[in-house]
N, C-alpha and C positions, 0 to 999 in steps of 0.2 A: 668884365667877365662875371657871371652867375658863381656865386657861393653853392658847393650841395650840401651845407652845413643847413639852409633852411625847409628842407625836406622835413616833415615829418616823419618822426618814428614809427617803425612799422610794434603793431602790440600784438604778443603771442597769447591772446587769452584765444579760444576759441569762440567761436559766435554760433550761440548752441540755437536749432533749428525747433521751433517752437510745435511743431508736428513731432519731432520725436522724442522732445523731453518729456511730453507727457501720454504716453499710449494709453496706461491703464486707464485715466480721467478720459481719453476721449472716446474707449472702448464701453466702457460704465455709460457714458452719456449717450451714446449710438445705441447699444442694448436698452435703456430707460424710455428711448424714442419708440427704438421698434418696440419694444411690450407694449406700449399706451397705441402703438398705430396698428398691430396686429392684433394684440391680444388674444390668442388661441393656444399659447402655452401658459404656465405655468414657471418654467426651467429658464425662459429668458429673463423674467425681473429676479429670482434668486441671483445669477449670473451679473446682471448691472447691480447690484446691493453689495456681493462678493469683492467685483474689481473696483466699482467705487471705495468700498473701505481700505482696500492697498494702493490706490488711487490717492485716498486720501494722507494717507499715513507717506508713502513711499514720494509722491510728487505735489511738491510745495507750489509750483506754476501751473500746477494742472486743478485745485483744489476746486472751483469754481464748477466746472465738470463735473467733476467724483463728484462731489454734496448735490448735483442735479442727479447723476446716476441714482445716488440711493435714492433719490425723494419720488424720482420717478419710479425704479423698479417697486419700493415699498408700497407706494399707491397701489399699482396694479399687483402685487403680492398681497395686501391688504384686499383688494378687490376681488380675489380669484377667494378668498378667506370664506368672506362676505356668500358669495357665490357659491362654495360647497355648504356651508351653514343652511343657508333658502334651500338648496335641490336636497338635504337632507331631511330639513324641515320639514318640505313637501312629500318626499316620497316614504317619509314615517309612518302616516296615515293608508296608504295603496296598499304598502305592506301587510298592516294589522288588517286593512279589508280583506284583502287575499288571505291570508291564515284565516282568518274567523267565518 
């Protein structure tokens, strides 16, 4: 006869689901995608900079992410920077033509 003594033990840790441990991190990285693939706002790379740094603070497995969130949204927030700087540049001069 079979022993059920060689069963293994059953373990109550949970087996945490690696899609929902880390939402913030993968929220921040989905947002830092679409800013760099759309580029026509402004409010999406704020947004992947924001959840990336609770991202990064709040989920330890998701860190990888978050730190792609911010680098991404930062770039294209650095980029839209870059981009009002130039079109004020330029329309500095139309102006003073127009007054004068």
């Amino acid at each position: 006869m079979t022993s059920t003594s060689t069963l293994p033990a059953a373990t109550s840790a949970p087996i945490a689901d690696p899609a929902v441990a880390r939402p913030l991190s993968i929220t921040a990285f989905a947002l830092g995608l679409a800013s760099v693939a759309l580029g026509q706002t402004w409010l999406v790379p704020i947004a992947a900079i924001v959840l990336g740094a609770m991202g990064y603070k709040r989920e330890p497995a998701g860190r990888a992410l978050a730190v792609w969130g911010i680098v991404l949204g930062s770039v294209m927030a650095f980029g839209w920077l870059v981009a009002a700087v130039v079109g004020i540049a330029m329309a500095g001069p139309l102006v003073l033509w127009s007054i004068l």
